[in-house]
TIBABA-213153 format. One record per residue: residue in one letter; x, y, z of N, C-alpha, C in turn. Coordinates in steps of 0.001 Angstrom, whole numbers, padded with zeros to 6 digits, always signed. Example, Ala and Ser with C-alpha at 12.3 -4.5 7.8 and 13.67 -1.06 7.14 Angstrom:
# TIBABA-213153
a+013190-005690+007800+012300-004500+007800+013200-003300+007800s+012850-002250+007080+013670-001060+007140+012900+000030+007870
***
This chain:
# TIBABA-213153
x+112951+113376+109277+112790+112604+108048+111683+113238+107208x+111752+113260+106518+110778+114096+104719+109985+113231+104671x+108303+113363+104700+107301+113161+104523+107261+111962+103742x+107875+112078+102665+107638+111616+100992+108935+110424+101396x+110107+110516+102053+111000+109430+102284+110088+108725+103276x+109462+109047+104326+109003+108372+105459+107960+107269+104416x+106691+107512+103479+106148+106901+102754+106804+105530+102211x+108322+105644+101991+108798+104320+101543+108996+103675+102792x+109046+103755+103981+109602+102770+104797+108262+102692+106034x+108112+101116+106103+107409+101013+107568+107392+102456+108730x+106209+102902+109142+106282+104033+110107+104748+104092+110686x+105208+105272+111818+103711+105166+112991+103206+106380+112483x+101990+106684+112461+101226+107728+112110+100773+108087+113564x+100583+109023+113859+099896+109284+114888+098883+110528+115295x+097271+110324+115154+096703+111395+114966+096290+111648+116188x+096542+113099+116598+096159+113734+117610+094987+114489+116945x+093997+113841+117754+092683+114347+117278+091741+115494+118611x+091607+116125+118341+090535+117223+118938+089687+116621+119661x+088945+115708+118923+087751+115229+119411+087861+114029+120677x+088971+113596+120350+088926+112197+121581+089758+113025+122631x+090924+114122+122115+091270+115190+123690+090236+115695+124160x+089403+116498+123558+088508+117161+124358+088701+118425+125110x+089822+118769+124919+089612+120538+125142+091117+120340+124791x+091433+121856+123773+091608+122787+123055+092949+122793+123578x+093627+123194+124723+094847+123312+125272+095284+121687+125568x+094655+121197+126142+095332+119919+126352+095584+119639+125034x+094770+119577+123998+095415+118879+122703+096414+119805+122349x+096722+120597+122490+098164+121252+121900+099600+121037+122861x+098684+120783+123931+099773+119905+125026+100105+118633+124439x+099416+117972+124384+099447+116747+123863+100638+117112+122414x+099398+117454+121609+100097+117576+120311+102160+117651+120466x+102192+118963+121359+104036+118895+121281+104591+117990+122262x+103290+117209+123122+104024+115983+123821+104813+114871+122376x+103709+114713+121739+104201+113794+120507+104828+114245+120044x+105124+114974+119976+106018+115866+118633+107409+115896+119033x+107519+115981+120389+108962+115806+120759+109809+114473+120924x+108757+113393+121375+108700+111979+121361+108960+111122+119770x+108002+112165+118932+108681+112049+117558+109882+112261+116874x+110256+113143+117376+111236+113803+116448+112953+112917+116483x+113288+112753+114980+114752+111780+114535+113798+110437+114905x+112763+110254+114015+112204+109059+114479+111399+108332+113118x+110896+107614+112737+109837+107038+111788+108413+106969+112394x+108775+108378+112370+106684+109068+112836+106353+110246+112325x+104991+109783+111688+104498+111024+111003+103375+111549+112375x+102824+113265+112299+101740+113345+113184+100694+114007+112082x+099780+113822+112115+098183+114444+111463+097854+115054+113307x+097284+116459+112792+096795+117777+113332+095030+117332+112695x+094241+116565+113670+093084+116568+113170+091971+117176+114454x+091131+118423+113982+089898+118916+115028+088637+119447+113572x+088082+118372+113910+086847+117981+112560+086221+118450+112807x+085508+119709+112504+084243+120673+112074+085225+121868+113479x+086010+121920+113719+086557+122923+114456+087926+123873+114154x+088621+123156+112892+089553+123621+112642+089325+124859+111701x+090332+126130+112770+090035+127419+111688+091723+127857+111423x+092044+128260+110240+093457+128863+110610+094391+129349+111504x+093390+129912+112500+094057+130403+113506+094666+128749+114116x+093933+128276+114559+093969+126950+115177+095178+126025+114447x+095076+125882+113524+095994+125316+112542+097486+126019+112841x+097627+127212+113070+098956+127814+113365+099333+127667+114723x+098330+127536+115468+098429+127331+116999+099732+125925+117031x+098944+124699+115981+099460+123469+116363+100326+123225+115237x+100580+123842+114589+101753+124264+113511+103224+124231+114490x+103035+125395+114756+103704+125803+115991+104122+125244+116791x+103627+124096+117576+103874+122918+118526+104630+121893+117878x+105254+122131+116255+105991+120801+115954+107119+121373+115434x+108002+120934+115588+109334+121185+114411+109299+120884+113530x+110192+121416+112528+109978+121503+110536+110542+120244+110770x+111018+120087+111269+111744+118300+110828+110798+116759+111131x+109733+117131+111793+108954+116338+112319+107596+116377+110711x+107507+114733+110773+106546+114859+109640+105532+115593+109294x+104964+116598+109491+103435+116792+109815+101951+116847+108488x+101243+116487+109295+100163+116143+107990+098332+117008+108780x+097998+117743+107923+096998+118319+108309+095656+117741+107853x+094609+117550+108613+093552+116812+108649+092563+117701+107858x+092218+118326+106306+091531+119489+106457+092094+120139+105645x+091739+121881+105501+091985+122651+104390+093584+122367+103629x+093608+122355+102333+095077+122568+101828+095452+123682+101667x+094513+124893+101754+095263+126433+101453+095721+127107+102581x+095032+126119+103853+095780+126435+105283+096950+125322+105294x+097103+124363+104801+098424+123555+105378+099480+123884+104626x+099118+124806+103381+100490+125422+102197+100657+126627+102904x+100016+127404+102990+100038+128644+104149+101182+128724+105433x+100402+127383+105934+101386+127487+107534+102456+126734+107551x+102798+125729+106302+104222+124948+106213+104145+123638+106768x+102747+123073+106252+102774+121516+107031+102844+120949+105311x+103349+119995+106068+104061+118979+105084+103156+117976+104160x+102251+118084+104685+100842+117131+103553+099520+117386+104329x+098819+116919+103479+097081+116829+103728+096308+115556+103536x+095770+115242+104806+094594+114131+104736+093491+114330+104471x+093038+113877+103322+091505+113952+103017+090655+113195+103929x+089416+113078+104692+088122+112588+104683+088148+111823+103761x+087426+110611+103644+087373+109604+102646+085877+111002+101372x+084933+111258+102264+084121+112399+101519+084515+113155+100812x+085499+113750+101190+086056+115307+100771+087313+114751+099346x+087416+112984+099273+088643+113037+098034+087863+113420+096837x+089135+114578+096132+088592+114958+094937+088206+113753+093714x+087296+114238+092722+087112+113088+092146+087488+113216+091102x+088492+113700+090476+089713+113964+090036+091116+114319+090126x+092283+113926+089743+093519+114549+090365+093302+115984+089450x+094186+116805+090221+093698+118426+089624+095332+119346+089497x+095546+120548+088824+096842+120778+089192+097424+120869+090535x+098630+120867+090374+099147+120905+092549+100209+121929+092421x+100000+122676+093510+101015+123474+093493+102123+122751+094273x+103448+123019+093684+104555+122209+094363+105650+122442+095057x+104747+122527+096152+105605+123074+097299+105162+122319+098588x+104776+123095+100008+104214+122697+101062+102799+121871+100797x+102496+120880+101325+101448+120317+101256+101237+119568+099785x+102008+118891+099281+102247+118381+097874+102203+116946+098208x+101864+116488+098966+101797+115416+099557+100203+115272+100197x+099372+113941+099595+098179+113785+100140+097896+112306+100319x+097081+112545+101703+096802+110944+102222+095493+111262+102233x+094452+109831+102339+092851+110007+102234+092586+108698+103143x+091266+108721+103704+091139+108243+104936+089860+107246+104058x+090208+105588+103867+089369+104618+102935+088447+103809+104064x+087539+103524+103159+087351+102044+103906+086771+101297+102918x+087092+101556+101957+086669+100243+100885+087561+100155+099998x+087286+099513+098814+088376+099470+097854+087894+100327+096928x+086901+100583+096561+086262+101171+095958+086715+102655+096162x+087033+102777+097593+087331+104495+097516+088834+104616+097580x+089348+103690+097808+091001+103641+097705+091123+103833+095883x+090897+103262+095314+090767+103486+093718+090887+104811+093419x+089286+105437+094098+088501+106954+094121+090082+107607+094619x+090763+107301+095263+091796+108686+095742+092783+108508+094943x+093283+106795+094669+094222+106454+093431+094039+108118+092498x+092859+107665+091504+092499+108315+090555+092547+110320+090988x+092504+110345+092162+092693+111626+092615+093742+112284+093202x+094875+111053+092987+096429+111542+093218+096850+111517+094820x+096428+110420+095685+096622+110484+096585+097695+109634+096452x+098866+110090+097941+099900+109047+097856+100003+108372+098575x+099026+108054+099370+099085+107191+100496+097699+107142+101188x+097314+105672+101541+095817+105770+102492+096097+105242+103803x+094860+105713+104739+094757+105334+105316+093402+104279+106111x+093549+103255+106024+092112+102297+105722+091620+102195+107520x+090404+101703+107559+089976+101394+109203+088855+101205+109322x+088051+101048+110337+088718+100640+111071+088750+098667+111268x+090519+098456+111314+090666+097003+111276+090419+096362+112424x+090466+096890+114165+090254+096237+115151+088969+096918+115266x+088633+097088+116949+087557+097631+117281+088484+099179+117975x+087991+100094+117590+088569+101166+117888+088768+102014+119250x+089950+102326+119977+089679+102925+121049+088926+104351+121499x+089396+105164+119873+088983+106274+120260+087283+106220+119679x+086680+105520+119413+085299+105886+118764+084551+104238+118886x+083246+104529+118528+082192+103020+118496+082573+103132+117027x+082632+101586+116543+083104+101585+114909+082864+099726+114982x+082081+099264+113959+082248+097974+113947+083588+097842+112887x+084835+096851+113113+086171+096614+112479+085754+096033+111510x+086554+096557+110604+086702+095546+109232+087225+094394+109277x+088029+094164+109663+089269+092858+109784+090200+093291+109223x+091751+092276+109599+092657+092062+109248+092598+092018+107964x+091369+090898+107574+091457+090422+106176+090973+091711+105525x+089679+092195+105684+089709+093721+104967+090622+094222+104169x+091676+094622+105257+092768+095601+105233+094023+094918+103971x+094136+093342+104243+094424+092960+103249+094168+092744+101719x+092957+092793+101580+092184+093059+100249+092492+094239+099868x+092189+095449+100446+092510+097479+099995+094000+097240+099512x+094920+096366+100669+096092+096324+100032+096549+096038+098875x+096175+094952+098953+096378+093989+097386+095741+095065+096314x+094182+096015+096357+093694+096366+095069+094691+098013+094667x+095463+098109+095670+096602+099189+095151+098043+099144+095173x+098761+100017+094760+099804+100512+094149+099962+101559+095379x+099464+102150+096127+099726+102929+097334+100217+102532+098786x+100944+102632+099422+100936+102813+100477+099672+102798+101612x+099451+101695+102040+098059+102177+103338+098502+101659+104738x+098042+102361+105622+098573+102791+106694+097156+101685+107346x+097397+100863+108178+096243+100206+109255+095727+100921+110160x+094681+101663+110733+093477+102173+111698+093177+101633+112456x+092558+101834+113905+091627+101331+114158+091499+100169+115222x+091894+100786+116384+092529+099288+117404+093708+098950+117597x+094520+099462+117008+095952+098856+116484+096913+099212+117588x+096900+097803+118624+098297+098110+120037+099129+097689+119430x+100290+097450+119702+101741+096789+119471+101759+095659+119066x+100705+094897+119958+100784+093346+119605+100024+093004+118570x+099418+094193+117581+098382+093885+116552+099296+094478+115027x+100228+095005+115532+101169+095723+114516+101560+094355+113210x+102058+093394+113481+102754+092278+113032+101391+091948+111924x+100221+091510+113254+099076+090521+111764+098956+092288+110743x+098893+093823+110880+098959+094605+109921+099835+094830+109459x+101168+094320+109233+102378+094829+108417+102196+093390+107384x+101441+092399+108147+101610+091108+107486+100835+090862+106333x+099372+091574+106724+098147+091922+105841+098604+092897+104502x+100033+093650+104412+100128+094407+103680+100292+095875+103776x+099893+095855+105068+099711+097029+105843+101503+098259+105588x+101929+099153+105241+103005+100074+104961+103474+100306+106300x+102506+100524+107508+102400+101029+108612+101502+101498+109312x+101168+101521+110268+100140+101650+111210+099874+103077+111530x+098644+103643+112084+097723+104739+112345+097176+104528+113673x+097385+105363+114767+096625+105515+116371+096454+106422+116440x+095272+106507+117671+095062+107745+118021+095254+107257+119723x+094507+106361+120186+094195+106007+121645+095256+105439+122314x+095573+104943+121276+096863+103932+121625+098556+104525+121990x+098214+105952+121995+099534+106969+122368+099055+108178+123122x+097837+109067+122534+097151+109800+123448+096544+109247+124857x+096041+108070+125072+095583+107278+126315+096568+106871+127105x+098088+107002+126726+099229+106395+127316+099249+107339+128693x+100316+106915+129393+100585+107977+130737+101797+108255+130470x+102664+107762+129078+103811+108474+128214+103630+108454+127195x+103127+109400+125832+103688+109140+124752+104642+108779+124273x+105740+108875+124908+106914+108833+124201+107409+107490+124144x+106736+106960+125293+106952+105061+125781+105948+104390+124499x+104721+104969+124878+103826+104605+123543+104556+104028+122165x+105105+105482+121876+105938+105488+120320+107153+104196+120831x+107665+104319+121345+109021+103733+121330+108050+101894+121323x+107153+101862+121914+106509+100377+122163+106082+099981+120436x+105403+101332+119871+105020+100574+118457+106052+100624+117310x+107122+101536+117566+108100+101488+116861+108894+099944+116811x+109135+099099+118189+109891+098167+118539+109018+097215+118018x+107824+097642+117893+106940+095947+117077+107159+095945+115303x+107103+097905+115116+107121+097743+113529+108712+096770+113243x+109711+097749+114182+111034+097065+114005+111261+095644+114033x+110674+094730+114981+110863+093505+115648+110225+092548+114098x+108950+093025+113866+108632+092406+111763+109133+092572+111383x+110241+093570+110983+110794+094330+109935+111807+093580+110167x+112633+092849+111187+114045+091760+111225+113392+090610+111386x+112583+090272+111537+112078+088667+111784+111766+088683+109943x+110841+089615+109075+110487+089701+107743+111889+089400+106990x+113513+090600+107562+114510+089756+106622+115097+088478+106792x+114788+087992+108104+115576+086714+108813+114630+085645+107906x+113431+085561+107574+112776+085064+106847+113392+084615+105349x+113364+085951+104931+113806+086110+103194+115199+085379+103086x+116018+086145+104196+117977+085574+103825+117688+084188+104213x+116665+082823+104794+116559+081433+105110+115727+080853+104373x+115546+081544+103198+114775+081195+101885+115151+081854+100805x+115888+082403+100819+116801+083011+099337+117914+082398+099072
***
């Protein structure tokens, strides 16, 4: 599924991050564990290793996914147009503070990582197409005091974008964030910590799904 189609419909993000694997091969293990668990599915993956990612590295885990699998790079855009990944996540720091020309091709697609409304605006205005807000629970992979549910509902309401929920988020927390406004949900612990990814995905997929028919069974008994 295409990056930019996946954006319209409920879906799992899933960042395989460097820092909560902890060495270098396992995360690229990891990385094409998900990637295969992903694939013909409503899952995007972000390639994130923060203050470690060099091109080389970036092609390493390029490499570990199929073109058909969403992919989104955590980090440079002249390496994710380069190696053929499909979009770029800004750092909530690093969003430009202007939208600027884009070249339109690979990586034409950008998500930015919020936690206020204030900076959801800030990426609005900088052409982002999608956020990602957090953290709403208490987080597995990091110490983070949560915003709340309600948080996450406010960022929602002050945009026109797509935002993805962070931050704690098991299966059984999927529902109060799709409910808050939430587009779709963002893990890291909650699929990397599994003893299957692939069970992982299929567990948060069946909660996005399980809202997503209880949400129309709703509408068609009130329309």
């Amino acid at each position: 599924m295409a990056m930019k189609t996946l954006l319209e419909f409920p879906f799992l993000y899933v960042v395989v991050d460097l820092d909560y694997v902890g060495d270098e091969q396992q995360w690229l293990r990891s990385l094409g564990e998900v990637a295969e668990a992903a694939a013909g599915k409503p899952v995007a993956i972000q390639v994130r290793a923060k203050g470690a990612m060099t091109e080389a590295l970036a092609a390493q885990a390029r490499a570990r996914v199929p073109d058909d699998v969403p992919l989104v790079l955590n980090g440079d855009s002249a390496f994710a147009r380069r190696l053929g990944y499909h979009a770029v996540q800004w750092p909530e720091a690093a969003i430009p503070h202007a939208s600027g020309p884009r070249s339109r091709h690979h990586a034409d697609i950008h998500l930015a990582s919020v936690h206020s409304v204030a900076a959801a605006r800030r990426a609005e205005r900088a052409g982002a197409d999608a956020l990602v807000f957090g953290a709403v629970f208490p987080p597995g992979s990091k110490t983070a005091v949560p915003a709340g549910v309600e948080a996450l509902a406010v960022v929602a309401a002050a945009t026109t974008l797509p935002v993805l929920a962070i931050g704690g988020v098991t299966p059984e927390r999927v529902a109060a964030c799709l409910s808050a406004g939430a587009r779709g949900v963002a893990v890291i612990s909650g699929v990397l910590a599994a003893a299957s990814a692939a069970r992982a995905i299929e567990h948060y997929l069946a909660a996005i799904q399980a809202y997503e028919d209880a949400d129309h069974i709703e509408e068609s008994v009130t329309s």
